[in-house]
PQR file of N, CA, C, O and H, with PARSE charges and radii, in Angstrom:
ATOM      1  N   UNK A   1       0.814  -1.195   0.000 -0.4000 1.5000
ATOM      2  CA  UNK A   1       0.000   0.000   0.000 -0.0000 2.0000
ATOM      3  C   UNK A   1       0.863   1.267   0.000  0.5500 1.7000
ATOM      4  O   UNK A   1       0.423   2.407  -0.147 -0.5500 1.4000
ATOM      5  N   UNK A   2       1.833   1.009   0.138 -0.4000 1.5000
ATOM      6  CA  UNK A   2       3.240   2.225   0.948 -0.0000 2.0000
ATOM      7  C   UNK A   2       2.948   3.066  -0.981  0.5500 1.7000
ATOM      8  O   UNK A   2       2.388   4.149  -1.151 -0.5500 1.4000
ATOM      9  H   UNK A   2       2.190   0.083   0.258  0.4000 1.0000
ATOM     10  N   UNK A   3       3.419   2.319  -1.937 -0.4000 1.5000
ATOM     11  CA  UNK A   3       3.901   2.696  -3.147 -0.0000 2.0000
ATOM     12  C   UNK A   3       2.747   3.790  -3.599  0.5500 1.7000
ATOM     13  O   UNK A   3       3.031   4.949  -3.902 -0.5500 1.4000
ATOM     14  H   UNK A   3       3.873   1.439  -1.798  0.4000 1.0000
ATOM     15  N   UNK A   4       1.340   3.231  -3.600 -0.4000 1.5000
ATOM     16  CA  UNK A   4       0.380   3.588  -4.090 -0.0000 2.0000
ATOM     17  C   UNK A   4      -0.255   4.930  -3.357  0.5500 1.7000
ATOM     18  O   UNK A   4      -0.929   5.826  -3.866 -0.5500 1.4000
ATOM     19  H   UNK A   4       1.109   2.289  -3.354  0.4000 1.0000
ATOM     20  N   UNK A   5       0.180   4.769  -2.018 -0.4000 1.5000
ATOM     21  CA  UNK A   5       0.038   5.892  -1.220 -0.0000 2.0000
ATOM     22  C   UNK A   5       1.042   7.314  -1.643  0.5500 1.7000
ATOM     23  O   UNK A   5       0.526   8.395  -1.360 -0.5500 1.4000
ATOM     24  H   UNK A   5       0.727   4.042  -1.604  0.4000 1.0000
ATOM     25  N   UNK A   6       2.256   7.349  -2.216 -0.4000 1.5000
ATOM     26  CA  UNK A   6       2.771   8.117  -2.539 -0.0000 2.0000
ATOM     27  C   UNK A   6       2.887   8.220  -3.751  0.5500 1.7000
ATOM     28  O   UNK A   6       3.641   9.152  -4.032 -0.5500 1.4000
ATOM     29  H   UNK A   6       2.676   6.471  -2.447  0.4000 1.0000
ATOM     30  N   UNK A   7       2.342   7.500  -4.945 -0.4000 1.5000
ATOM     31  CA  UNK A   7       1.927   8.422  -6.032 -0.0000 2.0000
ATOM     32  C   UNK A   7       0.692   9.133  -6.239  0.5500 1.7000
ATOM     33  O   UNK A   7       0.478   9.950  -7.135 -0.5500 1.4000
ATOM     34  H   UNK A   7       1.729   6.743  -4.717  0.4000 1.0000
ATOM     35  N   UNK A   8      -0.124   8.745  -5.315 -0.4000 1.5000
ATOM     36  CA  UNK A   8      -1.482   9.701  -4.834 -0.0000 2.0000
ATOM     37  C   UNK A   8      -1.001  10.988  -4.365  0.5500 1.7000
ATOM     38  O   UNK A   8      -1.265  12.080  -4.868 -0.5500 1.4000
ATOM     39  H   UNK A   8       0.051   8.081  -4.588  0.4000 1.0000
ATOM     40  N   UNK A   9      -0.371  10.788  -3.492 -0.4000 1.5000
ATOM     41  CA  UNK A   9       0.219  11.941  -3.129 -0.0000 2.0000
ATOM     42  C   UNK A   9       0.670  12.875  -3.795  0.5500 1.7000
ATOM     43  O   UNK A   9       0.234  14.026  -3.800 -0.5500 1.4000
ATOM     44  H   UNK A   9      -0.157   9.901  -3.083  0.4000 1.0000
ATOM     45  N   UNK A  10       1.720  12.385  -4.504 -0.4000 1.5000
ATOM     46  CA  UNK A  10       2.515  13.015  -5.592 -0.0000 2.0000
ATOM     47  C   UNK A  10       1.224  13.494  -6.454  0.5500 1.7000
ATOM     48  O   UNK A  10       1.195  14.706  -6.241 -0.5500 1.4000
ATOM     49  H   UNK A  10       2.074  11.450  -4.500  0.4000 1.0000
ATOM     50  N   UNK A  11       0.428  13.261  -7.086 -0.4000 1.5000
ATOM     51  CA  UNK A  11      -0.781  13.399  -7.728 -0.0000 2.0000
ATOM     52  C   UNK A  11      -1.450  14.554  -7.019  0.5500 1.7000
ATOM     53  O   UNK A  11      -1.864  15.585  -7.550 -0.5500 1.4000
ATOM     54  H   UNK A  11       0.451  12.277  -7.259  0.4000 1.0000
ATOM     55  N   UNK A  12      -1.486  14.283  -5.962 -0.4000 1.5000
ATOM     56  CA  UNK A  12      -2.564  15.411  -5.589 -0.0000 2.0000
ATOM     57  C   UNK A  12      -1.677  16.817  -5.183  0.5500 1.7000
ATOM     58  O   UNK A  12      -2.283  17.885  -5.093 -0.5500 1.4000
ATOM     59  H   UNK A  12      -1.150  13.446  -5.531  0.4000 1.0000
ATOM     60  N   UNK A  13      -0.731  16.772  -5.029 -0.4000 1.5000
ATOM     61  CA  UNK A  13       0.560  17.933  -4.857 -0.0000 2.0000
ATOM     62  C   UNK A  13       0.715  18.721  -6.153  0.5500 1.7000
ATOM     63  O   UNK A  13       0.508  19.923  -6.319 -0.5500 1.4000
ATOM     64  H   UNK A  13      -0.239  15.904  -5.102  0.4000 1.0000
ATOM     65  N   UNK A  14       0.968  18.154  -6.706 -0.4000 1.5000
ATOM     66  CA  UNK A  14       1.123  18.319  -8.654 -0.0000 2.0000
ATOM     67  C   UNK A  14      -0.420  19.120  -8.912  0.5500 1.7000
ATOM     68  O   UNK A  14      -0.523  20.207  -9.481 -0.5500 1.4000
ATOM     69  H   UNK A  14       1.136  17.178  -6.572  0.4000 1.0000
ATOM     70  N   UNK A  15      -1.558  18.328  -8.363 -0.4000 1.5000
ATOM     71  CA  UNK A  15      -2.318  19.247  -8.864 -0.0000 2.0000
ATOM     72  C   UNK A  15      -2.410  20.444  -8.456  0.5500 1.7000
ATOM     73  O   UNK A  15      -2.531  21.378  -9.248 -0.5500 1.4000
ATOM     74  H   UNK A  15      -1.474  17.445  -7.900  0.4000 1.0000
ATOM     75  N   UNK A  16      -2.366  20.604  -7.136 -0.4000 1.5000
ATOM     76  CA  UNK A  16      -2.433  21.547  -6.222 -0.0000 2.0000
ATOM     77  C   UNK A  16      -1.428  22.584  -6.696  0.5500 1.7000
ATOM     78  O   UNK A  16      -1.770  23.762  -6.592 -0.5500 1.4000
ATOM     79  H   UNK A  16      -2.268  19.845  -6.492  0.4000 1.0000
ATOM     80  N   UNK A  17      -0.228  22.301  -7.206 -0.4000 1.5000
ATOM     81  CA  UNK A  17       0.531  23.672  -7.364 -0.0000 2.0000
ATOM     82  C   UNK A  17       0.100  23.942  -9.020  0.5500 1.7000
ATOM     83  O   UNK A  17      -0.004  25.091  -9.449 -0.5500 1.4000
ATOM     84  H   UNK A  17       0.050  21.345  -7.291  0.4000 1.0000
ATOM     85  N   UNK A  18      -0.086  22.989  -9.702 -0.4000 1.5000
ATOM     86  CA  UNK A  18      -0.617  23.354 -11.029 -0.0000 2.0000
ATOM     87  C   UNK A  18      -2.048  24.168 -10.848  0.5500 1.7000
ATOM     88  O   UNK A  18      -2.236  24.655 -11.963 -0.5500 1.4000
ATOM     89  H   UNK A  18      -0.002  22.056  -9.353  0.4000 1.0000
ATOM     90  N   UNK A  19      -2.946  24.482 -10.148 -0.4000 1.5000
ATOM     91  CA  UNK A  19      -4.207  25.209 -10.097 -0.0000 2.0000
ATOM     92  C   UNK A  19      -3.135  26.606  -9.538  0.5500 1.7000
ATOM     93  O   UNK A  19      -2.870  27.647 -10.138 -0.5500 1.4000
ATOM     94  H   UNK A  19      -2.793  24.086  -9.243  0.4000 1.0000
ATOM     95  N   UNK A  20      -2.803  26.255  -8.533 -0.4000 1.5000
ATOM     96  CA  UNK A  20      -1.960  27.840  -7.854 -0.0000 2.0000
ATOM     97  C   UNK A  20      -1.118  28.176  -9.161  0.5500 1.7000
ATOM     98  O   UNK A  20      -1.023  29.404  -9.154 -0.5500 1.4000
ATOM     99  H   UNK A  20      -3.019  25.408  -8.046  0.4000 1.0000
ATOM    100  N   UNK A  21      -0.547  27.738 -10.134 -0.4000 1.5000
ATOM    101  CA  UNK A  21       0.297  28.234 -10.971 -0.0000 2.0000
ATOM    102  C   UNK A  21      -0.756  28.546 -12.084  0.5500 1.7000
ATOM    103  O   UNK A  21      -0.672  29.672 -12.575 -0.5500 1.4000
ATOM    104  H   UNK A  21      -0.625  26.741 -10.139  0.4000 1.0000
ATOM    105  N   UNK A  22      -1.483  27.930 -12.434 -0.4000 1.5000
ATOM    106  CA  UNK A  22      -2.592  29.014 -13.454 -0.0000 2.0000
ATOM    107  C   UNK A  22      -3.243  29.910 -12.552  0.5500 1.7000
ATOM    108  O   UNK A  22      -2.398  30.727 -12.916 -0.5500 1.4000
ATOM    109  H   UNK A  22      -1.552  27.016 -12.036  0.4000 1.0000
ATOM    110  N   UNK A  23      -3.793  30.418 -11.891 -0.4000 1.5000
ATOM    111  CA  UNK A  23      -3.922  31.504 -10.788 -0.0000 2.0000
ATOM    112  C   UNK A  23      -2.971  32.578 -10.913  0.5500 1.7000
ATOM    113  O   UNK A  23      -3.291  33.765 -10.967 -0.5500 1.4000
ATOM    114  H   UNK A  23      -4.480  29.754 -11.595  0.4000 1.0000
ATOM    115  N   UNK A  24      -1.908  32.176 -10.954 -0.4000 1.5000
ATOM    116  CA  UNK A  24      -0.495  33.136 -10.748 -0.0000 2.0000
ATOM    117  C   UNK A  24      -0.482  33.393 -12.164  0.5500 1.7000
ATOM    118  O   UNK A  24      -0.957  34.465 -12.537 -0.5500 1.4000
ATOM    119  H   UNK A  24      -1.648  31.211 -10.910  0.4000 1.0000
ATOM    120  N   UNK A  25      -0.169  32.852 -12.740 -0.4000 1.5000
ATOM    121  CA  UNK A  25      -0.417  33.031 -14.318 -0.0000 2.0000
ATOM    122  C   UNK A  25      -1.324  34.162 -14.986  0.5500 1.7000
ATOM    123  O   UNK A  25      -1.030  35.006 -15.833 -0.5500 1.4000
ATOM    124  H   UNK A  25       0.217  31.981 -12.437  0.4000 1.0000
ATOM    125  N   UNK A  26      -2.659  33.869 -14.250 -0.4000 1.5000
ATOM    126  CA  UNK A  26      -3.883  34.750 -15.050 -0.0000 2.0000
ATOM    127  C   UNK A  26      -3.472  35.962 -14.424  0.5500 1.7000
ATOM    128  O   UNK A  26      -3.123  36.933 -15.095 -0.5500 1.4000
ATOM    129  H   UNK A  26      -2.898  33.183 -13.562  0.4000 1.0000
ATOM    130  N   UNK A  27      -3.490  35.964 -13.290 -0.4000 1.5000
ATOM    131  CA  UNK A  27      -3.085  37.188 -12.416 -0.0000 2.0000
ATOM    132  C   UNK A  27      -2.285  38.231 -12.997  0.5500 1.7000
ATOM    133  O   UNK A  27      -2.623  39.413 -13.052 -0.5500 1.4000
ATOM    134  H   UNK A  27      -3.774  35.175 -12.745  0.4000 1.0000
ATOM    135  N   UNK A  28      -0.847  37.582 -13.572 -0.4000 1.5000
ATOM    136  CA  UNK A  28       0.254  38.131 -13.943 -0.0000 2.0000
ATOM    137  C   UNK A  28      -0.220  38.780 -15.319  0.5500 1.7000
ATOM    138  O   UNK A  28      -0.092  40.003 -15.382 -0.5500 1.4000
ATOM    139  H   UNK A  28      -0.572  36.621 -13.527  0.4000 1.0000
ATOM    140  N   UNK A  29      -0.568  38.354 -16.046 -0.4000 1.5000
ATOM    141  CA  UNK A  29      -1.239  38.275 -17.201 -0.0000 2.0000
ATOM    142  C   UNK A  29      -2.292  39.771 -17.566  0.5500 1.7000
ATOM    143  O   UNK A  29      -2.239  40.541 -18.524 -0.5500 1.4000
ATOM    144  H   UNK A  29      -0.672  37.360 -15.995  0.4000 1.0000
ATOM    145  N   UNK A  30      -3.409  39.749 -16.092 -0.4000 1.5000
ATOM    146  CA  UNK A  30      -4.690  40.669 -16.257 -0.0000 2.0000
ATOM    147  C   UNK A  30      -3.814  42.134 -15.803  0.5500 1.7000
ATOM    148  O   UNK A  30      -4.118  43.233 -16.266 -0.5500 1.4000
ATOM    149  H   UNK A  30      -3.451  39.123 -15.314  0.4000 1.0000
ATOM    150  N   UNK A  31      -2.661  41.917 -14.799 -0.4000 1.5000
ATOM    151  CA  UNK A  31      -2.314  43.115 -14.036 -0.0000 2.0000
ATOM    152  C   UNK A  31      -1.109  43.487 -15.492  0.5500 1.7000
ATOM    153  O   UNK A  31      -0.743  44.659 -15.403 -0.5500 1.4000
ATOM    154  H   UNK A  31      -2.414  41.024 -14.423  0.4000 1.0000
ATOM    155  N   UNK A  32      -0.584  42.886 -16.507 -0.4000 1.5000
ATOM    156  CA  UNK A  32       0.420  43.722 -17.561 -0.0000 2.0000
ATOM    157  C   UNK A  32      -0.398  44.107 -18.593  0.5500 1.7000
ATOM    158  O   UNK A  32       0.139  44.460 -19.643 -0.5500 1.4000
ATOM    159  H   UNK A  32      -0.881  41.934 -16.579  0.4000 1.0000
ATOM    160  N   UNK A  33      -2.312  44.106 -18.442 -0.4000 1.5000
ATOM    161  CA  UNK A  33      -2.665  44.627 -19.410 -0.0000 2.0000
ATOM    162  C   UNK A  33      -3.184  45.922 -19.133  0.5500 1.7000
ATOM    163  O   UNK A  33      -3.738  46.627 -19.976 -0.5500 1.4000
ATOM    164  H   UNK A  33      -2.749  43.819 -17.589  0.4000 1.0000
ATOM    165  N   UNK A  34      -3.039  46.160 -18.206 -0.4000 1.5000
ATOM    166  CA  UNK A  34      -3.132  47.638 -17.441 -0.0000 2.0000
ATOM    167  C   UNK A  34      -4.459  48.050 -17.682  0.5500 1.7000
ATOM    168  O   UNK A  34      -4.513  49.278 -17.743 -0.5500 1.4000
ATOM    169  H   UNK A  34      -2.588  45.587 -17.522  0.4000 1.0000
ATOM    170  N   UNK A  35      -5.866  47.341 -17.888 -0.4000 1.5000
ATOM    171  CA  UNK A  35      -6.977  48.252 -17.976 -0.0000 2.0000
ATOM    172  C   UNK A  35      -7.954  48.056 -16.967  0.5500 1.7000
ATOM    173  O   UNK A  35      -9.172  48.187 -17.089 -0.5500 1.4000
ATOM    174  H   UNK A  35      -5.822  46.343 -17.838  0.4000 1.0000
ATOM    175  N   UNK A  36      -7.386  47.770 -16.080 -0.4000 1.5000
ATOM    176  CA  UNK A  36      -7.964  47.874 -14.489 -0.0000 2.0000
ATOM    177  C   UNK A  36      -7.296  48.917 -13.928  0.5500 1.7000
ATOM    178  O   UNK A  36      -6.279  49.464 -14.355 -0.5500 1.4000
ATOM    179  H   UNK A  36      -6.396  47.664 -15.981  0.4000 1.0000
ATOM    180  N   UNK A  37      -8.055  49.217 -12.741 -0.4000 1.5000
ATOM    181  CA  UNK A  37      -7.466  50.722 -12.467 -0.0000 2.0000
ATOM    182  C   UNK A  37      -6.347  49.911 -10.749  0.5500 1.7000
ATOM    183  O   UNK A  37      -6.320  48.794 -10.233 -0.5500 1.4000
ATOM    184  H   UNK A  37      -8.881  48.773 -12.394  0.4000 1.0000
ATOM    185  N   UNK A  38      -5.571  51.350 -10.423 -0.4000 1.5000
ATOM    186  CA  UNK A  38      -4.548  50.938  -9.583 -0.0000 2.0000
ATOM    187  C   UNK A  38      -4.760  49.992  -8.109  0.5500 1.7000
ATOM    188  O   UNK A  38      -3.893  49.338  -7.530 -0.5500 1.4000
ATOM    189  H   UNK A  38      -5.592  52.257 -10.842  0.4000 1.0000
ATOM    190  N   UNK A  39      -6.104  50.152  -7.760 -0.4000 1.5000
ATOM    191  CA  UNK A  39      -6.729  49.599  -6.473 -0.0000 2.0000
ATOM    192  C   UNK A  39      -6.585  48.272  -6.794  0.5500 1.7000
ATOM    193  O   UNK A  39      -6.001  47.550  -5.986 -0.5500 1.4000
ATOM    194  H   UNK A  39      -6.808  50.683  -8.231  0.4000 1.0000
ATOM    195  N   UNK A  40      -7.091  47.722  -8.027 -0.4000 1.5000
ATOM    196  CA  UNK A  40      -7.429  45.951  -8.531 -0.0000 2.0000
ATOM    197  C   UNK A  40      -5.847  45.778  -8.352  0.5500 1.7000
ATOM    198  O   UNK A  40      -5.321  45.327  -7.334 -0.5500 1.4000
ATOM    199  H   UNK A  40      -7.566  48.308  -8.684  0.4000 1.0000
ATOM    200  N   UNK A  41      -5.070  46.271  -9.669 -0.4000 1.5000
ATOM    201  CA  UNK A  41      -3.694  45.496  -9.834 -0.0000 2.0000
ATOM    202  C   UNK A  41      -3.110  45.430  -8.244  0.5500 1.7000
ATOM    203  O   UNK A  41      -2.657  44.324  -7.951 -0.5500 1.4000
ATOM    204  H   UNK A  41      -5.497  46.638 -10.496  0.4000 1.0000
ATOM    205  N   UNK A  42      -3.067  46.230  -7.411 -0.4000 1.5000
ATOM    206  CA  UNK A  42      -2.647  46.073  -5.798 -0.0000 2.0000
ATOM    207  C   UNK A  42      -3.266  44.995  -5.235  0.5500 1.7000
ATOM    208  O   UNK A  42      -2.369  44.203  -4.944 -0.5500 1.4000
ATOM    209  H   UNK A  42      -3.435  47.129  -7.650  0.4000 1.0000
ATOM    210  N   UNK A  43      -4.178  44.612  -4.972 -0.4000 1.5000
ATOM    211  CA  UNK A  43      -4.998  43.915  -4.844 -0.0000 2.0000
ATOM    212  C   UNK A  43      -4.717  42.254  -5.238  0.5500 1.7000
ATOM    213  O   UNK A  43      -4.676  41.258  -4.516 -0.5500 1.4000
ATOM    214  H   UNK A  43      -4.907  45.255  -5.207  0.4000 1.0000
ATOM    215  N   UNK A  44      -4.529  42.444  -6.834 -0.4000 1.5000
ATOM    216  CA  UNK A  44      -3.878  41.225  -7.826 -0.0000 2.0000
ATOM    217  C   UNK A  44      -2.224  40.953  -7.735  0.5500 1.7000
ATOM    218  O   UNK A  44      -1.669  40.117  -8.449 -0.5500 1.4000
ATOM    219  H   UNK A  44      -4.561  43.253  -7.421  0.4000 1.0000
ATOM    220  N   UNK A  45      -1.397  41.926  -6.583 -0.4000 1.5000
ATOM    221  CA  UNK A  45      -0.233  41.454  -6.791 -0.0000 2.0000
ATOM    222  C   UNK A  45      -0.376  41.096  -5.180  0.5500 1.7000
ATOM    223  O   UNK A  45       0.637  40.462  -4.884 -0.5500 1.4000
ATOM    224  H   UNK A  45      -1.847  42.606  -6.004  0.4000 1.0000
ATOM    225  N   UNK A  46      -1.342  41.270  -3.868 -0.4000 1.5000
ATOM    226  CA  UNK A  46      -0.980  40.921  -2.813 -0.0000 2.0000
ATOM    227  C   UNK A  46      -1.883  39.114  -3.027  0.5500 1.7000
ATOM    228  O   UNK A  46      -1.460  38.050  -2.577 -0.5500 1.4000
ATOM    229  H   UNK A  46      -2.164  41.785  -4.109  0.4000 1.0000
ATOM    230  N   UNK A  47      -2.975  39.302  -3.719 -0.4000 1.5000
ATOM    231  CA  UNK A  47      -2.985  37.495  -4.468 -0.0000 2.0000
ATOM    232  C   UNK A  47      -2.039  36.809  -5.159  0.5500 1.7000
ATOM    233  O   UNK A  47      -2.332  35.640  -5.409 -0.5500 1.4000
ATOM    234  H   UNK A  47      -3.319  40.167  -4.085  0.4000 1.0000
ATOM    235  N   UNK A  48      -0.830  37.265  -5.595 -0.4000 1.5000
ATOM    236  CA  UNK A  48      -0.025  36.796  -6.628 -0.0000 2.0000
ATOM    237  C   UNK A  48       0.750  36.084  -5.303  0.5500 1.7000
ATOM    238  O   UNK A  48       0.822  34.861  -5.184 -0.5500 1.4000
ATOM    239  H   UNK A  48      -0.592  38.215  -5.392  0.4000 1.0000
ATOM    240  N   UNK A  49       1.474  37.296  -4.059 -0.4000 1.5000
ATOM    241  CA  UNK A  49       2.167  37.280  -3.536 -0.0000 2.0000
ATOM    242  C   UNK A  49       1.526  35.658  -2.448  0.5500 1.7000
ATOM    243  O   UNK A  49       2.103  34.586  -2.266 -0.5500 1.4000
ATOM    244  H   UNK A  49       1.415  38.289  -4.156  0.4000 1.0000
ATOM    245  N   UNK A  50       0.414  36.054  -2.033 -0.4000 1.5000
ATOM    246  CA  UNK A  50      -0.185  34.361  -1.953 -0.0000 2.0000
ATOM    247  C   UNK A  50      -0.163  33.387  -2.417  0.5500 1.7000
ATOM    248  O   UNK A  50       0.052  32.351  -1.788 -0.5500 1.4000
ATOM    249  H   UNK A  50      -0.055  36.925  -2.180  0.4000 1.0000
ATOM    250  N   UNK A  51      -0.419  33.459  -3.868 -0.4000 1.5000
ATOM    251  CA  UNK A  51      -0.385  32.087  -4.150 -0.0000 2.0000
ATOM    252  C   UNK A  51       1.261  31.657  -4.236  0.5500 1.7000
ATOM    253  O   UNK A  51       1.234  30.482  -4.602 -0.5500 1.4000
ATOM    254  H   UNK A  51      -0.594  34.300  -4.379  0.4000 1.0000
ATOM    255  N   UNK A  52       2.056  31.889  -4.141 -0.4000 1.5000
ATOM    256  CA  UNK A  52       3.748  32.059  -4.328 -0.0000 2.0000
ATOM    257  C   UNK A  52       3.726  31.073  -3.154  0.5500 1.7000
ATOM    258  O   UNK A  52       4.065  29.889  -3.146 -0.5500 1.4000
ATOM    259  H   UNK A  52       2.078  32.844  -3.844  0.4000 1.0000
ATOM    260  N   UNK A  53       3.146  32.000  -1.955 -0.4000 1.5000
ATOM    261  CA  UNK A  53       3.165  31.338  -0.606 -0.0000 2.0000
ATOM    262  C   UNK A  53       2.175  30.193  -0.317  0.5500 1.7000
ATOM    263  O   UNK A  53       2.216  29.622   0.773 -0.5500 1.4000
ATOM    264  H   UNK A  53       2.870  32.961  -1.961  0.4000 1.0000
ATOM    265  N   UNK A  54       1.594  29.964  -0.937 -0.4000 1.5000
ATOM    266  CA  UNK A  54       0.777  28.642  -1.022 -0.0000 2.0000
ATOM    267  C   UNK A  54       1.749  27.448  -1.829  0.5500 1.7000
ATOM    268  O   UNK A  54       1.877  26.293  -1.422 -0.5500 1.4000
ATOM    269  H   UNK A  54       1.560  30.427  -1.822  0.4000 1.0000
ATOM    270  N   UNK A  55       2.341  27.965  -2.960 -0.4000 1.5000
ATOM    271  CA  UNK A  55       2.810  26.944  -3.432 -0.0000 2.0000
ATOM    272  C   UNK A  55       4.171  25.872  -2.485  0.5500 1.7000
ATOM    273  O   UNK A  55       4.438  24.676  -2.368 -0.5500 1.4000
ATOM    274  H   UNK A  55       2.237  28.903  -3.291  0.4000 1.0000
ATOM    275  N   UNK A  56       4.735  27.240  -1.969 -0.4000 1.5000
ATOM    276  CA  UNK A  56       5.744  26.697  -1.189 -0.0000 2.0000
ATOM    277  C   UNK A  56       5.034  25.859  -0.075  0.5500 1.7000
ATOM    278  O   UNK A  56       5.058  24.646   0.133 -0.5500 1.4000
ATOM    279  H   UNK A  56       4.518  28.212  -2.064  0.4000 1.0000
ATOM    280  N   UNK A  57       4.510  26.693   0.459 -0.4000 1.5000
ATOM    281  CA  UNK A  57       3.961  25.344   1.237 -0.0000 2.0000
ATOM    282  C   UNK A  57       3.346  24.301   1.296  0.5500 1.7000
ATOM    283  O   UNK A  57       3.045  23.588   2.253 -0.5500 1.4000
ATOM    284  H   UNK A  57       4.491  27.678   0.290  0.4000 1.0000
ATOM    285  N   UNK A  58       3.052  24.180  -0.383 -0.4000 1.5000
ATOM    286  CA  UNK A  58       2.310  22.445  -0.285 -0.0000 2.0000
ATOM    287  C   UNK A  58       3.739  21.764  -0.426  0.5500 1.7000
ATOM    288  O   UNK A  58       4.108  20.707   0.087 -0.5500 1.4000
ATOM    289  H   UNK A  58       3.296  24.760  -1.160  0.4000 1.0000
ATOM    290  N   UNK A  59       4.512  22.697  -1.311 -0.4000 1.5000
ATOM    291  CA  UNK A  59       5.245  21.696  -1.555 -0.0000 2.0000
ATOM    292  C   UNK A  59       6.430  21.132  -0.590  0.5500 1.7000
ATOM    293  O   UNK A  59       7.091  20.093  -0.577 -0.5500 1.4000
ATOM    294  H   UNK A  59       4.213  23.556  -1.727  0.4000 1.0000
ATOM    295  N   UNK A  60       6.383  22.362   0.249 -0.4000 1.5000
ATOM    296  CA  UNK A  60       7.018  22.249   1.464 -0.0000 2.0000
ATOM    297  C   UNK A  60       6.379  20.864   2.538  0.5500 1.7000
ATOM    298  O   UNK A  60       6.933  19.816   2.871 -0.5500 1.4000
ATOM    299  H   UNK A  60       5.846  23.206   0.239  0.4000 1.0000
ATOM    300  N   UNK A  61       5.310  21.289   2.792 -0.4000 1.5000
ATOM    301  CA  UNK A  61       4.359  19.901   3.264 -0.0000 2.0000
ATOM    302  C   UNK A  61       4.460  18.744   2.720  0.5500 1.7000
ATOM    303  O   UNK A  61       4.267  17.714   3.366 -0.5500 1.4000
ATOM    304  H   UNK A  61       4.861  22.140   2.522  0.4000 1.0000
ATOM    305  N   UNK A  62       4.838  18.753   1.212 -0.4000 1.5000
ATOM    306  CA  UNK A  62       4.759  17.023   0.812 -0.0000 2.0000
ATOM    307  C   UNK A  62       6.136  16.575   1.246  0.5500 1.7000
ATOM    308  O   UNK A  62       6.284  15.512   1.849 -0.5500 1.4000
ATOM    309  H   UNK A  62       4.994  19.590   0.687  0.4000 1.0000
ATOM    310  N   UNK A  63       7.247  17.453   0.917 -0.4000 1.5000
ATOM    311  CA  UNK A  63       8.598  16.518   1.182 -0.0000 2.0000
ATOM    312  C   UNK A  63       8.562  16.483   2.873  0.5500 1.7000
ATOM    313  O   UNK A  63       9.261  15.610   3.388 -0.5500 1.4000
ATOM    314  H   UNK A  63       7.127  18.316   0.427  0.4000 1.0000
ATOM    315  N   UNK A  64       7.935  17.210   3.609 -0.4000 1.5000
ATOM    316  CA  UNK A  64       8.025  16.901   5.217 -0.0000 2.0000
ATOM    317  C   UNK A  64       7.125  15.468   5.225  0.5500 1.7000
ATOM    318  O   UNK A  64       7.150  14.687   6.177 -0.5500 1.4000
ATOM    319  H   UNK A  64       7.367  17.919   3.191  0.4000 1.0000
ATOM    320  N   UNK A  65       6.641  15.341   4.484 -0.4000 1.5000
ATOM    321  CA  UNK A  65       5.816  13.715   4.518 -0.0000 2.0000
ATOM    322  C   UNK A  65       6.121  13.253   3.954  0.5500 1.7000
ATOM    323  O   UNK A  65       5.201  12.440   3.869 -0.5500 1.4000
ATOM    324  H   UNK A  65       6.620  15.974   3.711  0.4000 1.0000
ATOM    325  N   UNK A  66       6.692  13.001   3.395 -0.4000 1.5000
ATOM    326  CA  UNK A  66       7.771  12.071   1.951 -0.0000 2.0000
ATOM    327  C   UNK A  66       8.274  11.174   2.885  0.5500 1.7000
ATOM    328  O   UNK A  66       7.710  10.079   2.879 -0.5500 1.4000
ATOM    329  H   UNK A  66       7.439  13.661   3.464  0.4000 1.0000
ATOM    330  N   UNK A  67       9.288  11.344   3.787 -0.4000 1.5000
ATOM    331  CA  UNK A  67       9.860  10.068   4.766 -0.0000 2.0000
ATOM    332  C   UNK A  67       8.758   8.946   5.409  0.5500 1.7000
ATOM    333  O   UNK A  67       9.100   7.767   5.497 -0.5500 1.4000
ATOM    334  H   UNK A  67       9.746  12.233   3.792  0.4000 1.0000
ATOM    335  N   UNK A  68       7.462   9.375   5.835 -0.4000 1.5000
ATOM    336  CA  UNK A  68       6.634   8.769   6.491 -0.0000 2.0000
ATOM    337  C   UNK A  68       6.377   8.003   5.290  0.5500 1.7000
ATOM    338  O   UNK A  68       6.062   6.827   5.472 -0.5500 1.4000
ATOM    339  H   UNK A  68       7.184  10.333   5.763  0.4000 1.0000
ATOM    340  N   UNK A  69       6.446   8.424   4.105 -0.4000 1.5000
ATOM    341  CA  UNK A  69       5.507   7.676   3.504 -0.0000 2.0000
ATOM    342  C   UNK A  69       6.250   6.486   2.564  0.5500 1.7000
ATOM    343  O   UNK A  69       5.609   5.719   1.846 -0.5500 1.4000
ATOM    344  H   UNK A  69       6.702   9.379   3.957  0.4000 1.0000
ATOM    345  N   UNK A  70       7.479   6.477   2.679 -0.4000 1.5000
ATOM    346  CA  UNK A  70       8.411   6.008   2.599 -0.0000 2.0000
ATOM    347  C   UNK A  70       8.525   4.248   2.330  0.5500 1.7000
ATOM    348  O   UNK A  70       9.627   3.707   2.238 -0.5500 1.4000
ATOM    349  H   UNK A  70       7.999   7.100   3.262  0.4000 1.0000
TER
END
């Protein structure tokens, strides 16, 4: 069960930073087309600055469980 348990894992990590990385993506994307006014793009770079920090920490979280799962 050990094996199958950590490519689930791996699976569900992968997805998780792949949704946060299209997020970051669109974000980056809506704020260099400049036709939102200055309040949104502020707004869209303290979400950017989140999801950055989300990513690290899943991925931070999976290798702290990587040994257990071992």
């Amino acid at each position: 069960m050990g094996i199958e348990l950590l490519i689930g894992s791996t699976f569900d990590v992968a997805g998780k930073i792949l949704i946060a990385l299209s997020v970051f993506f669109v974000h980056n994307r809506v704020m260099k087309e400049k036709k939102i006014d200055k309040r949104v793009v502020m707004e869209m770079k303290k979400e950017r600055n989140l999801a950055i920090l989300g990513i690290i920490l899943i991925a931070v979280g999976y290798l702290l469980q990587l040994p257990s799962r071992i």
